[in-house]
N, C-alpha and C positions, 0 to 999 in steps of 0.2 A: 143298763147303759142307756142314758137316755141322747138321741139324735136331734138335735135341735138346727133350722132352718130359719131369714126372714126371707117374708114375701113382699115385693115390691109392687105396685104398676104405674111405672114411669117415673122411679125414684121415691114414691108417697109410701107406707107402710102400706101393706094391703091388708085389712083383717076382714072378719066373719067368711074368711074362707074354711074348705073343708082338702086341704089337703091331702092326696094318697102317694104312699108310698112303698117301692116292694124294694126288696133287698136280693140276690144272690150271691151265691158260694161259686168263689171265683174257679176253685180246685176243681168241680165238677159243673160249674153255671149252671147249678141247679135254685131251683125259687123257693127261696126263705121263707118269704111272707109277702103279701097284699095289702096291706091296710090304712085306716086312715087315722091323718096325726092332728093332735089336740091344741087347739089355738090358743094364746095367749094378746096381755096387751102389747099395741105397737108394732103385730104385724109377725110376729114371732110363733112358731111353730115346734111343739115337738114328738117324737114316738117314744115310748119304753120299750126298747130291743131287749125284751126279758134274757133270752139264749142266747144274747152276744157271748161271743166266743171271740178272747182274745188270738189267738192262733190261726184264726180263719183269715183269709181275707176277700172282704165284702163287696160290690159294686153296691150302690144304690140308687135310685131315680123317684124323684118325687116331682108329682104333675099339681099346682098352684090349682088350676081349672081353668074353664074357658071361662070365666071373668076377667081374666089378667088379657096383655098382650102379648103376643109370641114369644118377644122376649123375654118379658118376665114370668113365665108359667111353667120352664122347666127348671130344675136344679137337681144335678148328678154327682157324684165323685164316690172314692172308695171311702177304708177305713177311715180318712181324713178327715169326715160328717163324724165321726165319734170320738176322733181322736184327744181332744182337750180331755172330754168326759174321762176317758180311760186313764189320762196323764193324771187329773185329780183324782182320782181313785187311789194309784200309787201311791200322790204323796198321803192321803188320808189312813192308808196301812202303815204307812213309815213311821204314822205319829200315834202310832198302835190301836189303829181302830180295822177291824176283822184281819188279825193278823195270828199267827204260831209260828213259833220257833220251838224247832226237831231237832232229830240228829244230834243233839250235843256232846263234846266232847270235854272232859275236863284234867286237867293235869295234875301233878300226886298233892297239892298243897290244895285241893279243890276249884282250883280257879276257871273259867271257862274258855277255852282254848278253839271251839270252832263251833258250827252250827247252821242250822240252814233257816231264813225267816222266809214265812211265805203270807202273800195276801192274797184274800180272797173278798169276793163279790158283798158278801152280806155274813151276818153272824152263824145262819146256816151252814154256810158253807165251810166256813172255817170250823164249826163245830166237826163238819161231816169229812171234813180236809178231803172236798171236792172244788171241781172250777176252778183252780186257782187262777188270779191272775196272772201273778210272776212271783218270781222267788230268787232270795239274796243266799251269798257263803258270806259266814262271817267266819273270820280267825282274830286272832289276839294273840298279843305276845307278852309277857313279863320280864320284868329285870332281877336279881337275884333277891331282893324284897319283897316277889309280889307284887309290884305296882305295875300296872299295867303301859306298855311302852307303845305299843302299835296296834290299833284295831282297824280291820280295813272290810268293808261290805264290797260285794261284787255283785251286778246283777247276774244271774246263772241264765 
């Protein structure tokens, strides 16, 4: 999950800073991590949150440095700092990239009648069907043909 931030001072891109930033677990406010995030052009910032953990939820605080001005040298919020990253994630499982589908169910003419699709972080994990991000129920239905009349995914 990567966290990406820009840093301004006084509306200019701020770059060749060295940004830090820590993370807690809201559940316990307990400290994640310390660390510092890696610069990009135009002012832009980001961390690899390797144990991002979708079910958690995060506070964060990243300090720009005493180069910036008071106002621009802090930036905080929760899971919201990763949220995009996460939402693209999803749709990159959807379009079957580290993804399995279990559970299947199929009905007397072989057809597949239910199931459950789940993603995951990297092709590891989906191997080791650990971390999951999230995961879908699919069902289907058929008309007396076989042809398939209604399929409907649910996030679970």
């Amino acid at each position: 999950m990567l966290i990406t931030l820009q840093f301004t001072n006084r509306g200019t891109p701020a770059t060749g800073l060295t940004p830090s930033i820590s993370a807690w677990d809201l559940s316990d406010d307990s400290l994640q991590f310390n660390d510092t995030m890696t610069g990009t052009p135009g002012g832009i910032y980001k961390y690899d949150f390797s144990d991002y953990n979708h079910n958690v939820d995060y506070s964060f605080l990243v300090d720009g440095g005493d180069g910036l001005d008071e106002a621009d040298r802090w930036q905080w919020g929760g899971n919201d700092l990763a949220q995009v990253t996460s939402e693209l994630e999803i749709i990159a499982g959807l379009v079957q990239r580290n993804q399995r589908i279990t559970n299947c169910t199929y009905g007397s003419n072989g057809e597949l009648l239910s199931a459950t699709l789940t993603i995951y972080p990297s092709a590891a994990n989906a191997e080791a069907q650990s971390d999951a991000i999230t995961s879908f129920g699919l069902t289907a239905t058929y008309d007396g043909n076989g042809n398939m009349t209604d399929y409907l995914v649910k996030e679970l």
